[in-house]
N, C-alpha and C positions, 0 to 999 in steps of 0.2 A: 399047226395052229398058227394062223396071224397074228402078226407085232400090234397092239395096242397102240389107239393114237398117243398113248401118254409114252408109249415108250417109242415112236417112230419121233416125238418131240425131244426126247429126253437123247439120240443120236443124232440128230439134226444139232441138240446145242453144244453137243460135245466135241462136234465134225471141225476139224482143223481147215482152216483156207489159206496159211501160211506159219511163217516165225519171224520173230524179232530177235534180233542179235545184238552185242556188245560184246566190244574185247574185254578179257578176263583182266587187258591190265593195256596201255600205251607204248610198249613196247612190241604188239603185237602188230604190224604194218606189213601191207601186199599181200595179207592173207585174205581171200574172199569167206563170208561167211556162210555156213549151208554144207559147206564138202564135208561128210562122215568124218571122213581121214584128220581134218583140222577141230572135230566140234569141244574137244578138251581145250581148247583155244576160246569158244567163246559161251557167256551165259547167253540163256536162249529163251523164249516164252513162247506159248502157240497165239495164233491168233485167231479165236473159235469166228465160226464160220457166220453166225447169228449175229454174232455181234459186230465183225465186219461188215453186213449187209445194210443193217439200222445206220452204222457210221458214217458208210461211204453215202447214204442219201440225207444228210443232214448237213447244218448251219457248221457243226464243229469243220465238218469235213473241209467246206468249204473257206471256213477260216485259217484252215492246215494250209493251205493251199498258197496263203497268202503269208506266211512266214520263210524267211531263209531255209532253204532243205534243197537236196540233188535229186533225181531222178524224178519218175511219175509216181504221181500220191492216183493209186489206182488198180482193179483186180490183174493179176498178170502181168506185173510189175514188181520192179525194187525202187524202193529209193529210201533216201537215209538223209539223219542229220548230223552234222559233226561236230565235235565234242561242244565249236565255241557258237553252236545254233539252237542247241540243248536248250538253254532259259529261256528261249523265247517259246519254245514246244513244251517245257514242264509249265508256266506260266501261263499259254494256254488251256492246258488241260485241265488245272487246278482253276482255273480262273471258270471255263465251261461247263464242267462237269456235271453241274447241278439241272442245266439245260439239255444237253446231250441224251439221246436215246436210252432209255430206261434199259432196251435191250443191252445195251453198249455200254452202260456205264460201269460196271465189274471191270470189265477188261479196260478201258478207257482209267480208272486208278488204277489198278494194277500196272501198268502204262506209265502213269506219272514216276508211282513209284521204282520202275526199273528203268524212266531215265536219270532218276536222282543219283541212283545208284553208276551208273554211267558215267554222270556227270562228276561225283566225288572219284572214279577212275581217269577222268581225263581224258574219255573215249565218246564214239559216237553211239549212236542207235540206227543201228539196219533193217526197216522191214525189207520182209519178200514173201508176197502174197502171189498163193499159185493158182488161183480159180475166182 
């Protein structure tokens, strides 16, 4: 029997396109984040795949872009911000949010609030997005 469009949607927004990382604490340094072997090392979130797609084609996106942050803000990419680029990324979010893709906007707070939490550890935020 065939998958129902309601359920070929309902796997589509559950479908993972990466994660985001944070050290469990600042004492945690040269460890990359993503290896099995280290993941008791760092809190982690997924980054559903729906909601990445609405992100990367919008205004927030593009305003990501223009904040302090290392690597490529983009699919098949890592890049991250560290601990002292944090306010200007939780301040956008919070500031955006309400414009931001409806698809996107779950994950996008959720976001804020696990870089706050970042931020009261004194560490960065790592995305790596694999598709």
């Amino acid at each position: 029997m065939g998958a129902t469009m309601a359920q070929n949607l309902a796997h589509e927004t559950a479908r993972e396109i990466g994660r985001t990382y944070a050290a469990r604490g600042p004492w945690i340094d040269d460890v990359t984040p993503g290896d099995p072997a280290d993941e008791a090392l760092f809190e982690s979130r997924p980054i559903p795949a729906d909601a990445w797609s609405a992100f990367e084609t919008s205004a927030l996106c593009e305003h990501m872009h223009g904040i302090p942050h290392e690597g490529i803000i983009g699919a098949y990419e890592e890049f991250w911000f560290t601990a002292p680029q944090l306010p200007a990324l939780i301040a956008l979010l919070e500031t955006e949010l309400g414009h931001a893709p409806h698809q996107a906007r779950a994950w996008l707070s959720e976001l804020a609030r696990f870089a706050r939490r970042a931020q009261a550890r004194n560490v960065g935020v790592t995305f790596v997005v694999s598709g």
